[in-house]
C-alpha positions in Angstrom: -13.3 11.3 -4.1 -11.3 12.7 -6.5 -12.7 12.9 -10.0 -15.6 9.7 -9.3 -19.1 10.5 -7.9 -20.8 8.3 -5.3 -22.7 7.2 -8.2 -19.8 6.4 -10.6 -18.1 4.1 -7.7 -21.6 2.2 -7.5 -21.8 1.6 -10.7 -18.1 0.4 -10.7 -19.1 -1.9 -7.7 -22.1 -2.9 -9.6 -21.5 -6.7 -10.1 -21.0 -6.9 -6.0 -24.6 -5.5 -5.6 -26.1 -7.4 -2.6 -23.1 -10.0 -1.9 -21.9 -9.9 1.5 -18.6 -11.7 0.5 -17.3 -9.0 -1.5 -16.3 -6.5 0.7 -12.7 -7.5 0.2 -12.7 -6.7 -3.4 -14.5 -3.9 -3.2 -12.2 -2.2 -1.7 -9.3 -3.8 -3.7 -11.0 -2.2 -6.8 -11.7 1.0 -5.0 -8.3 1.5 -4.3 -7.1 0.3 -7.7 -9.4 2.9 -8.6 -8.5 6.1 -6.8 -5.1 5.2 -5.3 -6.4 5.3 -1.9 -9.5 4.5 0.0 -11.2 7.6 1.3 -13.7 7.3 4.3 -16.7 8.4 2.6 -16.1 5.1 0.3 -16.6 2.8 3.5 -20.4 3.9 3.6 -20.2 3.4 -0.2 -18.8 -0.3 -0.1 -21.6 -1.3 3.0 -24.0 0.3 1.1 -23.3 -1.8 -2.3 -22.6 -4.8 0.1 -25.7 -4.8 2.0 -23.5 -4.8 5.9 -22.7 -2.5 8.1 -20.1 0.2 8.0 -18.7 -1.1 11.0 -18.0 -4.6 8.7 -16.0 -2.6 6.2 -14.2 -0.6 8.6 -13.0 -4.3 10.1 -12.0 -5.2 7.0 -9.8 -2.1 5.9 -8.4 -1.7 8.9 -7.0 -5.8 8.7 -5.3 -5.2 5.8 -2.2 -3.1 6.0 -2.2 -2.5 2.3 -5.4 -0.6 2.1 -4.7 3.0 2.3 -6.5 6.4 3.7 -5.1 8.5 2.1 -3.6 9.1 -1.7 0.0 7.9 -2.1 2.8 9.7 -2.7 3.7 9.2 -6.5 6.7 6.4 -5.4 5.9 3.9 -3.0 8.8 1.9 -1.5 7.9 -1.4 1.0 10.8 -2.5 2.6 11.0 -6.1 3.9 11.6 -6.4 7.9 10.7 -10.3 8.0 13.6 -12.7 9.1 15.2 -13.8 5.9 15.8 -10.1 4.9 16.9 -9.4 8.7 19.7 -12.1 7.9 20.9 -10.9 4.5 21.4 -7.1 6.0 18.5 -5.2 5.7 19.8 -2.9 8.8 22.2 -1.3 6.8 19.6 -0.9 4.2 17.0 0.9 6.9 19.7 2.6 8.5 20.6 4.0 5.4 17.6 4.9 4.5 16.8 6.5 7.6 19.9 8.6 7.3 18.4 10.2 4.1 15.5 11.1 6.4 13.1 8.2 5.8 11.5 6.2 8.8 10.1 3.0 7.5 8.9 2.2 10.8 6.1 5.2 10.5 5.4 5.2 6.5 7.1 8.5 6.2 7.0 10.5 3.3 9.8 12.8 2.0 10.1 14.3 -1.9 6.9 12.4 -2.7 8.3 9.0 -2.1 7.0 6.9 0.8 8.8 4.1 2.7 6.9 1.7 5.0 7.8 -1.7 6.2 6.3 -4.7 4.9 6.2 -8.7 6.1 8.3 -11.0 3.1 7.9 -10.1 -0.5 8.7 -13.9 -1.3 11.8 -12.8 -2.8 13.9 -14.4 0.2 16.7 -16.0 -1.3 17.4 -12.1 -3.3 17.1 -10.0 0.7 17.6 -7.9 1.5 14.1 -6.9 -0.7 11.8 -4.2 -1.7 9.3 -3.4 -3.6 9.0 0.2 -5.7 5.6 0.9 -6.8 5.0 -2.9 -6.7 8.7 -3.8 -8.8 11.0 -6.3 -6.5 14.2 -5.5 -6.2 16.5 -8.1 -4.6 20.0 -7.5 -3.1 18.9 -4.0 -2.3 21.0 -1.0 -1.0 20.2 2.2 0.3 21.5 3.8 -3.3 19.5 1.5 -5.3 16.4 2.0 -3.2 16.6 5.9 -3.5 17.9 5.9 -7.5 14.7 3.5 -8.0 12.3 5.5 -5.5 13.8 8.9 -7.3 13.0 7.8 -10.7 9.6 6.7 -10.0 8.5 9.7 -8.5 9.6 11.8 -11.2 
């Protein structure tokens, strides 16, 4: 887990201790934490919670923004939801996936990762992504990758 024990993550969960209604933010911080949430953090999380590892699993596994694994250093979320569908955002993934980027399957190229993502409640700006958690509205496929570019320098 990176540069954090077992026992430094506890202690970082430490006001959760014993609340079943945490689990949630435990693994919010967890990830704010390391980047990621690595397996071994599940046990860690049921453990602190008091609930089984199956309960965590459940919950990571709802939230599509919980991650396995570390991210690459630029992460780009590109809106599929209607309003962004209407303002063009198949030029924008075709573009995208022209440069070798599949949004569909969160793939990773040069250490930036694109993934698809549900509304970014930036509707009336679509088509719109986020880079490492910066909207941009009125995106374009040169935007996206001179924005993805420079974050991942």
């Amino acid at each position: 887990m990176s540069n954090y024990s077992e026992e430094s993550i506890l202690n970082y969960l430490g006001p959760y201790k014993g609340d079943t209604s945490t689990i949630l933010r435990s693994l919010q911080l967890i990830q704010e934490l390391l980047g990621y949430v690595p397996d071994s953090a599940l046990d860690l999380v049921a453990k602190n919670s008091g609930v089984s590892r199956a309960e965590v699993y459940g919950v990571f596994t709802f939230y599509s923004d919980f991650r396995s694994t570390p991210p690459a250093k630029a992460v780009v979320k590109v809106c599929v939801a209607e309003a962004c569908q209407a303002s063009g955002n198949a030029e924008l993934i075709s573009g995208l996936h022209d440069h070798g980027y599949d949004i569909h399957n969160g793939s990773v190229k040069d250490d930036i990762q694109m993934e698809q993502t549900f509304c970014l409640g930036n509707c009336a700006l679509g088509p719109s992504v986020m880079v490492n958690g910066a909207p941009m509205g009125r995106a374009t496929c040169d935007k996206v990758l001179a924005a993805a570019k420079a974050a991942s320098v």
